[in-house]
C-alpha positions in Angstrom: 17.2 -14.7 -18.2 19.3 -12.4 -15.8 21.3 -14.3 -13.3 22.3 -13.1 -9.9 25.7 -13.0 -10.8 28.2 -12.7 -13.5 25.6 -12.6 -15.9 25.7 -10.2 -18.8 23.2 -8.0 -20.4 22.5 -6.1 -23.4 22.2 -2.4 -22.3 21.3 -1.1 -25.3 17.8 0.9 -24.9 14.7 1.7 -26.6 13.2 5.5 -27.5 10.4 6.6 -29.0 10.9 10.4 -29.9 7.8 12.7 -30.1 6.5 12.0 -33.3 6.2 8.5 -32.5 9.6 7.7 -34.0 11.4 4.3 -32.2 14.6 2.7 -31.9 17.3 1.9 -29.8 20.5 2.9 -28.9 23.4 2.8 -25.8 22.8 5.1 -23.3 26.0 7.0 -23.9 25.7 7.5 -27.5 25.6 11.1 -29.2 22.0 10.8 -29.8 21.5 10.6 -26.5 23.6 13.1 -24.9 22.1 15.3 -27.6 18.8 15.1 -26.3 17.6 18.1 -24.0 14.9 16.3 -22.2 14.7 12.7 -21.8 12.1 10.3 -19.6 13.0 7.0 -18.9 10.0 4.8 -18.3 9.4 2.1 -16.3 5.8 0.3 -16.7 4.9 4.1 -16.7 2.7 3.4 -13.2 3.3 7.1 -11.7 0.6 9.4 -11.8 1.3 13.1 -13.7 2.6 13.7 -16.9 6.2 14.2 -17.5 7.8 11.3 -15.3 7.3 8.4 -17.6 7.1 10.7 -20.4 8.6 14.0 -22.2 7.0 16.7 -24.2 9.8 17.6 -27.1 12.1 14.9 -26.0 12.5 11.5 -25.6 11.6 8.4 -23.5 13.9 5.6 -22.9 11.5 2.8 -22.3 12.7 0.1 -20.3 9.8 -2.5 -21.3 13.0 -5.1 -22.6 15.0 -5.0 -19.1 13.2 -8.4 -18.4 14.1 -11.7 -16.7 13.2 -13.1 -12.9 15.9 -15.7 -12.1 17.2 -17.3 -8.8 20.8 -18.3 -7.9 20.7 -21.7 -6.6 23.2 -21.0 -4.0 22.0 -18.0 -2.3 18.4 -18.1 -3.1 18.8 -14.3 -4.4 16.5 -13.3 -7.1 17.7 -11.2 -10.0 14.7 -9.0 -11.4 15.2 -6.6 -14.3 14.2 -3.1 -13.8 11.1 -3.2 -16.4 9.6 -6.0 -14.5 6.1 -5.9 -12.9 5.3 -7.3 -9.1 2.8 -9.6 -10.2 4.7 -10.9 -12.8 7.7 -11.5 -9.9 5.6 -12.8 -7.5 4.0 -15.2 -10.1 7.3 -16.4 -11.3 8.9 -17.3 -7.9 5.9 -18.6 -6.4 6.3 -21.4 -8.9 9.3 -22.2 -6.6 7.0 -21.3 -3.2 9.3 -18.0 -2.7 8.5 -14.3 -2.5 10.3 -11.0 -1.8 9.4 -8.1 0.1 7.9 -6.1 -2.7 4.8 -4.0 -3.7 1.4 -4.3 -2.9 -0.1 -3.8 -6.4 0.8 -6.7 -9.1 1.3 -4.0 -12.2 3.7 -1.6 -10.6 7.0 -1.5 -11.7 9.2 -3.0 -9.5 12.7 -0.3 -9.8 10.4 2.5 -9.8 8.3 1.9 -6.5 12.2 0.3 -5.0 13.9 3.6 -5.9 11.2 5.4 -4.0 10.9 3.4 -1.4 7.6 2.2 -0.1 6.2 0.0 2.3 5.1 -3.4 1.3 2.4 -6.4 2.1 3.3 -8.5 5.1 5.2 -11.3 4.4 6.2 -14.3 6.2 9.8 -14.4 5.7 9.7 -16.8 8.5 12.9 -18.8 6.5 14.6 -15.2 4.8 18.3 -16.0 3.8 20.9 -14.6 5.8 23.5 -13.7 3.2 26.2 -12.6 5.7 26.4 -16.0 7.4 24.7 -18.2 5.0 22.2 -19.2 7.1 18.0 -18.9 7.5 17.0 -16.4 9.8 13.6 -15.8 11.1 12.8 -12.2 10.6 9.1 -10.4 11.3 7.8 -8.7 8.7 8.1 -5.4 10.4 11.7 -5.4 10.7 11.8 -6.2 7.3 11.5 -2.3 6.6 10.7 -0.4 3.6 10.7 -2.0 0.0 14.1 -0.3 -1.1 15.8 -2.0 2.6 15.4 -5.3 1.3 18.0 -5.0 -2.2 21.1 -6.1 -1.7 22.5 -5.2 -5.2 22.0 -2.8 -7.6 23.2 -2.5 -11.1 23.0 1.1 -12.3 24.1 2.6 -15.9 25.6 6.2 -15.5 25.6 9.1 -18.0 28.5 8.1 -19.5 27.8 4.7 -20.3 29.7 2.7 -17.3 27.7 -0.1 -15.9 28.6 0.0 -12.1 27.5 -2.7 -9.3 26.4 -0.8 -5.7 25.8 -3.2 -2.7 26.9 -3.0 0.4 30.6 -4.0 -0.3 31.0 -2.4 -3.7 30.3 1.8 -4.0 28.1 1.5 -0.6 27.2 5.8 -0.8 25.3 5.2 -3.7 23.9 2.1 -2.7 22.3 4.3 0.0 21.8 6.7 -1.8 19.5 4.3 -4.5 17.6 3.4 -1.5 15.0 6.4 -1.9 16.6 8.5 -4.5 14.5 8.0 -7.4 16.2 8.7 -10.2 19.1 11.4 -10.0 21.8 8.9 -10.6 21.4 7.0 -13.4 19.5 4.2 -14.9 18.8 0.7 -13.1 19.1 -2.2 -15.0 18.8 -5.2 -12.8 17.7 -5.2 -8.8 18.4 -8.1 -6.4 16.9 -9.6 -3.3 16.7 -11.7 -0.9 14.2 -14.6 -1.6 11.8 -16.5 1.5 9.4 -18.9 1.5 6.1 -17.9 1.4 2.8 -19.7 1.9 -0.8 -18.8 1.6 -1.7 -15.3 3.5 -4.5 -13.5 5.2 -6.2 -10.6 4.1 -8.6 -8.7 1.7 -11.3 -5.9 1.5 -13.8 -4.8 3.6 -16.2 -1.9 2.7 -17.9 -0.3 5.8 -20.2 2.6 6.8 -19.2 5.6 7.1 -20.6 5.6 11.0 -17.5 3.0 11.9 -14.7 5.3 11.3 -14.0 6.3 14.8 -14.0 2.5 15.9 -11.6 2.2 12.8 -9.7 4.8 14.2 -9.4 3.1 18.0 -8.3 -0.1 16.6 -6.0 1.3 13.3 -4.3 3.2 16.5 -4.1 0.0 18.6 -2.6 -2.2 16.4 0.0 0.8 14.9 1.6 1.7 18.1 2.0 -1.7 19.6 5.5 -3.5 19.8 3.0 -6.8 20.6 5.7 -9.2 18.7 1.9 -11.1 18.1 1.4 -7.9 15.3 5.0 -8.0 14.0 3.5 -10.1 11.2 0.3 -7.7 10.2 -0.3 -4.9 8.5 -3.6 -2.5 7.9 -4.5 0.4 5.7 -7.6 2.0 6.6 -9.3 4.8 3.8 -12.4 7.2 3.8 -13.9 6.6 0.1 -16.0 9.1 -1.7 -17.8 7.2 -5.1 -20.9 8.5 -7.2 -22.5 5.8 -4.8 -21.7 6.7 -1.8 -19.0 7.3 0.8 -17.9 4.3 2.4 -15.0 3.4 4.8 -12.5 0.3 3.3 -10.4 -1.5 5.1 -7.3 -3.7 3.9 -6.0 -6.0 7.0 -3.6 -8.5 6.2 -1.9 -11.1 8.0 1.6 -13.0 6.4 0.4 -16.5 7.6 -3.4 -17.5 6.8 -3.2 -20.0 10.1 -1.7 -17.4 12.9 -3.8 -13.9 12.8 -2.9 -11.6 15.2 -6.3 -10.9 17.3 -6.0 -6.8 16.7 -6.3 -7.4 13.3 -9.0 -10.2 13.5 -10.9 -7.2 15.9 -10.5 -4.9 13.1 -12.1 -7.7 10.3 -14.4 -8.0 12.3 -15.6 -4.5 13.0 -19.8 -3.8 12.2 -21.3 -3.9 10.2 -20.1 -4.6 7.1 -21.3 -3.6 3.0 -18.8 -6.0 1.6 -16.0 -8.0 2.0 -13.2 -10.5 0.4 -11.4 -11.4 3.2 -9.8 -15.3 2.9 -7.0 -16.7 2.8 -5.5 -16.6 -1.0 -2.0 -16.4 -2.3 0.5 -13.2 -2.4 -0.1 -12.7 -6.1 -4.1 -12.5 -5.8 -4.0 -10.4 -3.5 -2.1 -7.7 -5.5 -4.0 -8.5 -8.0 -6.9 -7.3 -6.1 -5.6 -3.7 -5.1 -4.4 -3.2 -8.8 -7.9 -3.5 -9.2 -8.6 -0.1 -7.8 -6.1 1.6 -10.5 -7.1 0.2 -14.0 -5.0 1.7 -16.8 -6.5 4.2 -18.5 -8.4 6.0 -15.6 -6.7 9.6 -15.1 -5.5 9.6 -11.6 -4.0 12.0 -8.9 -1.6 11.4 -5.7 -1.4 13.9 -3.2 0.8 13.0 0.2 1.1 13.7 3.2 2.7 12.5 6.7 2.0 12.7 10.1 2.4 11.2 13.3 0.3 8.3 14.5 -2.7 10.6 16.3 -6.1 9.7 17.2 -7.0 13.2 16.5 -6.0 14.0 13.8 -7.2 10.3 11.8 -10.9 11.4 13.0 -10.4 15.7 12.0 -9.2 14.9 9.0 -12.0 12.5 8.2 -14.4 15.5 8.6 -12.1 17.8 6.6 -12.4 15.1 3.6 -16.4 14.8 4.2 -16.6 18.7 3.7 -14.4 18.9 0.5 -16.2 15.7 -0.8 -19.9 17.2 -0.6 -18.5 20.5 -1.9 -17.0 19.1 -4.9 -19.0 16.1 -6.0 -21.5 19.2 -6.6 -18.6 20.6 -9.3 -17.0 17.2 -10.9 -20.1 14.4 -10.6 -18.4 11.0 -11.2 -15.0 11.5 -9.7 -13.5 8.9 -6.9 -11.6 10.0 -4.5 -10.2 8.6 -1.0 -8.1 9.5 1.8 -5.3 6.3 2.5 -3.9 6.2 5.6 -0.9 3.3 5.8 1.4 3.0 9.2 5.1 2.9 9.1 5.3 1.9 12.8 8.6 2.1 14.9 9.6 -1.3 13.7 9.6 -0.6 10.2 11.8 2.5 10.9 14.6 0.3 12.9 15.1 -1.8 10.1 17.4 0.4 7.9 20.2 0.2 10.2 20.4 -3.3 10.6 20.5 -3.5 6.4 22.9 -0.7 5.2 20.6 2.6 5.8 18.2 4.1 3.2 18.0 8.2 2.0 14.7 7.9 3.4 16.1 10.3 6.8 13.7 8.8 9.2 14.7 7.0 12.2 12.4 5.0 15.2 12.4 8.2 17.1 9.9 9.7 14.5 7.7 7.0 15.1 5.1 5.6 14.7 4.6 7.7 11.5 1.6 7.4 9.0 1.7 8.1 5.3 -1.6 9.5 4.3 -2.4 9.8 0.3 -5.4 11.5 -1.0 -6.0 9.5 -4.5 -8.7 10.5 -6.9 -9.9 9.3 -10.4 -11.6 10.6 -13.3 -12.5 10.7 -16.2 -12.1 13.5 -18.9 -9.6 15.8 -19.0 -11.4 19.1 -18.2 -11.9 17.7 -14.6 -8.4 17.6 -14.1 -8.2 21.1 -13.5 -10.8 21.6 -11.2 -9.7 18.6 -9.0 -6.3 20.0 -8.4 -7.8 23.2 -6.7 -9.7 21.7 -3.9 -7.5 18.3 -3.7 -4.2 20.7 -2.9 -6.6 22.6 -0.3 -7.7 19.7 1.4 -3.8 19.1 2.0 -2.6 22.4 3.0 -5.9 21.9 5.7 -4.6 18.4 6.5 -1.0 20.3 7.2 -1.8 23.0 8.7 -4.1 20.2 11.0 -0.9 18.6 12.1 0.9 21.7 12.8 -1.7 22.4 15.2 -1.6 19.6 17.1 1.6 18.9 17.3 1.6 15.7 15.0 3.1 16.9 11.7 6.7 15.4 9.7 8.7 16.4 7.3 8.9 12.9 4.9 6.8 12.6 2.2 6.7 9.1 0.0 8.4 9.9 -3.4 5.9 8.1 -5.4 3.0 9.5 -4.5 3.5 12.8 -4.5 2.3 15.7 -6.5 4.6 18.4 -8.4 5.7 20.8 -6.2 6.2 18.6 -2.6 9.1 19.2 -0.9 9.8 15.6 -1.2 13.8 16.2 -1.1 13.6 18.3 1.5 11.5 15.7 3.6 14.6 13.7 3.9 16.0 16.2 6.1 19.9 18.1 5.9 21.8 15.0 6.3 20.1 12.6 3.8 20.1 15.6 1.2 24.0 16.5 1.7 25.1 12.5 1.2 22.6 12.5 -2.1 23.8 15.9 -3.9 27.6 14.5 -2.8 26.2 11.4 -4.6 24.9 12.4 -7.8 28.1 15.2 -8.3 30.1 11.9 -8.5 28.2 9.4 -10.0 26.8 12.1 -12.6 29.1 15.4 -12.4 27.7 16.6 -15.8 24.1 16.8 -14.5 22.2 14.8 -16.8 19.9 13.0 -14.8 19.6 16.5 -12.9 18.5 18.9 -15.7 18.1 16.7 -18.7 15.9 14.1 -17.0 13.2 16.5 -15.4 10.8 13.9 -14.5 10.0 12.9 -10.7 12.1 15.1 -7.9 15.3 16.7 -8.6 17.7 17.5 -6.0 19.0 20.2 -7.7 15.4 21.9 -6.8 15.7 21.5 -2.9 15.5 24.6 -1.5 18.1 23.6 1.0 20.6 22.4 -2.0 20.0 25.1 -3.9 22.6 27.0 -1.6 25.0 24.5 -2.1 27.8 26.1 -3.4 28.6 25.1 -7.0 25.1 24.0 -8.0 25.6 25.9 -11.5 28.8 23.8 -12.1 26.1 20.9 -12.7 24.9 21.3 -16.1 
């Protein structure tokens, strides 16, 4: 078991080459630094091929990275890097604790942190303060993003050197870990800050498609408030296209079953209604419930988009889904697809400064934000094709939408988007000069710049690509 500190681990790592060939080996190794493309995968979540996996090279899996423990004396939990949510939560729940984490219990919890990512509500009504050693009460808004909420890292460079970033030890790359995916290096261990955590609120509910603009009123509502009553809820709201039919869903969730915010119990109880789950159940069902929309195996695509919180543009863009919907379930009959819309409200974006900063390059004044991912599924290969086309025209509409109204922004959520975003460049001049200074002197040969091509390189910025001495990184 990992301990939260001065605990030791073997870092040797796994590979399976691409004739199927596995063993294992230290990171800094010749056969490693050989090796001309390399993948290093986490519980191989992402959607896309070549992030969790290399043609003609290598993958360094990190399946063994295991091990959930708590110190005793500052309730910090230690989690190794190929460790899934569910598994975390289930694990500290046996001690009635949680951490701010990911929604979805098989994610992989250093590849949704690295990103970034909003998570579920939690209570984190008794959070531990580690700068005073005291409990704090802290709403689950201001708790931030995912990636805020570490408070050590332990990264293995190129080279081999095991370093330890936290806010006291190599602090510019602690930041720069905090939404920079993985330009740096390889993390082995993560640590947070643990809270109690009792049973919640929340759950499904599938809707006509007739209640989307009364969705829209109250999603809007309840994301631009600074009510403290809704500091402890959160919604995502989604138009869903199935072979059935199109439906709306609706996930509200509250951190404490007993004390519901009253916008969110108006939402739950918007009609009328196909379906629903709503109850109140612990943290680890309920992520067990929205894994249940992603079952391995299903081919899957993420397309993202932000924009600012607009009436508008939630209720245009609904019609702009409708029309490619029709159009395509004529061309690829089976598919799923939905458009996600998730708020990062003002809140969430003050948080960062009050633990250390993020790269994320958003600040409260860009608020209240919403990320919006258009996910499909399906099932053979030759669809993938002709989903592409008319998915990646639906989001150049839903830009171009923004643009027109005056509601569009420049961040787009690592993990969910497709090849090609300008994901780096979403983090705006700033975030991007601190990172490139970050990865020329954590990892001045370039490895995990041009020998790990998976995910979103900062060497392919646009913006860094005028950098001078890019070519020095090789």
């Amino acid at each position: 078991m990992l301990r939260a500190s001065g605990f030791h681990m073997n870092r040797r790592i796994g590979y399976q080459d691409m004739n199927g060939e596995r063993g294992s080996t230290n990171i800094s190794s010749p056969k490693v630094k050989q090796l001309k493309k390399v993948a290093i995968k986490g519980c191989g979540h992402t959607a896309g091929a070549g992030v969790a996996n290399v043609e003609n090279g290598v993958t360094i899996d990190m399946k063994n990275f295991k091990g959930i423990a708590v110190d005793p004396e500052t309730s910090v939990v230690s989690i190794g890097a190929g460790e899934k949510w569910g598994d975390a939560y289930g694990a500290l729940a046996e001690q009635g604790l949680a951490v701010c984490g990911g929604r979805v219990s098989n994610v992989c919890v250093a590849g949704l942190t690295l990103g970034g990512l909003l998570s579920l509500p939690f209570k984190n009504s008794e959070s531990f303060e580690l700068m005073n050693s005291r409990w704090y009460i802290q709403p689950f808004r201001q708790m931030g993003f995912v990636c805020d909420n570490v408070v050590h890292f332990e990264i293995v460079f190129a080279s081999g050197e095991v370093v330890q970033a936290n806010a006291k030890e190599h602090l510019d790359l602690f930041i720069a870990l905090k939404g920079g995916s993985n330009n740096f290096g390889i993390v082995t261990p993560l640590n947070f800050p643990t809270f109690k955590q009792g049973l919640m609120w929340g759950g499904s509910i599938y809707l006509p498609s007739c209640t989307w603009p009364e969705i829209v009123n109250k999603f809007y509502e309840f994301s631009s408030t600074t009510d403290p009553a809704n500091m402890n809820g959160a919604i995502i709201a989604a138009a869903l296209h199935s072979p059935q039919m199109a439906v709306t869903l609706l996930n509200p969730s509250s951190t404490d079953a007993a004390a519901i915010p009253s916008t969110l119990k108006a939402i739950a109880n918007i009609q009328p209604q196909l379906h629903s789950t709503m109850r109140g159940d612990t943290l680890l069902n309920f992520c067990d419930e929205q894994a249940g929309f992603s079952h391995d195996g299903n081919r899957q695509l993420y397309f993202i988009t932000t924009f600012k919180l607009s009436r508008e543009f939630m209720l245009k863009a609904n019609d702009l889904f409708t029309q490619m919907t029709t159009v395509t379930a004529k061309e690829i009959p089976g598919f799923v697809i939905a458009l996600v819309f998730q708020p990062i409200t003002i809140e969430h974006l003050q948080a960062p400064t009050s633990k250390g900063g993020n790269s994320l390059g958003i600040c409260p004044e860009d608020g209240p934000l919403v990320n919006t991912l258009l996910t499909s599924l399906h099932t053979s290969k030759e669809d993938y094709g002709r989903l592409v086309a008319p998915a990646q025209g639906l989001l150049e509409q839903l830009n171009e939408l923004a643009e027109s109204i005056g509601v569009a922004h420049r961040y787009r959520f690592i993990n969910y988007a497709y090849k090609g975003t300008g994901v780096i460049e979403g983090y705006g001049e700033e975030s991007m000069k601190k990172l490139w200074a970050a990865t020329g002197k954590y990892d001045p040969e370039g490895l995990f710049q041009k020998r790990v091509p998976g995910g979103f390189k900062l060497r392919d910025a646009e913006y860094i690509q005028s950098f001078e001495g890019l070519d020095q990184v090789s």
